[in-house]
C-alpha positions in Angstrom: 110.7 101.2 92.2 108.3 102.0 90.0 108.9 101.1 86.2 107.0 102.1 83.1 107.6 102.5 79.6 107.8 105.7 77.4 105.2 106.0 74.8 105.6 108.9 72.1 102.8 111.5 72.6 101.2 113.1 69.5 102.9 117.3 69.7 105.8 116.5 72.0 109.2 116.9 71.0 109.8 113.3 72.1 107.9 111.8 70.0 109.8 113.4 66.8 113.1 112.3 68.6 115.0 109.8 66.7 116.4 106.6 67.5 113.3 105.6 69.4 113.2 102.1 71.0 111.7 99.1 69.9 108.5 98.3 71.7 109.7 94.5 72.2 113.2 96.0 73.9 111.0 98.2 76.1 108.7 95.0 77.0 112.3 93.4 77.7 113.7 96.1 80.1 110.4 96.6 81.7 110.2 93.1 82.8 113.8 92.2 83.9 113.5 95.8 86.0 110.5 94.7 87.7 112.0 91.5 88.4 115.0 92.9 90.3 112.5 95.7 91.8 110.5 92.6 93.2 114.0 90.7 93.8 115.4 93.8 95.8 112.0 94.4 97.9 111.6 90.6 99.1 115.5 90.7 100.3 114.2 94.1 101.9 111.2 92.3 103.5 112.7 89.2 104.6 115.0 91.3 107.2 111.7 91.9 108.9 111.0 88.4 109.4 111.4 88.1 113.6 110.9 91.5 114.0 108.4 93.5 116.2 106.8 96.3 114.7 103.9 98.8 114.5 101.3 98.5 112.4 97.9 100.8 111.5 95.3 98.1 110.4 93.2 99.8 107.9 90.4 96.8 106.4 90.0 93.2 106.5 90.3 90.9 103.6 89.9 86.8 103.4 90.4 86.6 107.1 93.3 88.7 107.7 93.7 92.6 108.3 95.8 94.5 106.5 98.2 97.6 107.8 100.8 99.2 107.1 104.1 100.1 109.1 105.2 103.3 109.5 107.4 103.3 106.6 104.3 101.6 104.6 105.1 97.8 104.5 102.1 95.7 103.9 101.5 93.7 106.7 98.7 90.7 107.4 97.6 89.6 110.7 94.5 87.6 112.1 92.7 89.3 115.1 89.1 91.0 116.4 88.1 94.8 115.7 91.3 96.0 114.2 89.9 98.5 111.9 91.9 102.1 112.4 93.9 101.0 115.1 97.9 100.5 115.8 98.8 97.0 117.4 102.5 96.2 117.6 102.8 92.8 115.7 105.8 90.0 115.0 106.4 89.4 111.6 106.4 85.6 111.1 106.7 85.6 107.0 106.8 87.7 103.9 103.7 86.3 101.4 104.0 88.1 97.8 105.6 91.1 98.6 103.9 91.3 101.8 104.1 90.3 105.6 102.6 88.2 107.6 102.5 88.4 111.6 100.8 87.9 114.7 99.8 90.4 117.2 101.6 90.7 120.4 98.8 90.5 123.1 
């Protein structure tokens, strides 16, 4: 999900609307949608945990290479040379929003 708030631009009919909405109330709603976005994708994530996918490692970072699945999960693993290629992997954890595994072979 991805949440933002409405700002008024300058010549749009929206912006001469009435009954606009508080800044603070936006602030409000934002937040309490991004915590049931981030609520929702963990719950999502966590049915991965055990699981054996595919994963296109793309860079490393701190260690670890980052991929995505094919439906573009963020996944961690630790390994050699994985740059640009596609390892099947189990997924061991979910870290921030993100999973961690280990490489099959």
């Amino acid at each position: 999900m991805h949440v933002f708030k409405y700002s008024p631009r300058k010549g749009t009919r929206a912006a001469i609307m009435k009954n606009q909405i508080d800044g603070k109330i936006k602030e409000e709603r934002s937040h309490k949608l991004i915590e049931l976005s981030n609520k929702n994708e963990k719950e999502f994530l966590d049915k991965y945990i055990n699981k054996k996918v595919e994963v296109l490692f793309e860079q490393e970072e701190n260690g670890y290479f980052k991929g995505h699945t094919t439906n573009y999960i963020v996944v961690n693993a630790k390994g050699n040379n994985l740059e640009n290629k596609i390892e099947q992997v189990e997924v061991i954890k979910e870290n921030n929003l993100e999973l961690n595994a280990i490489l099959m072979k």
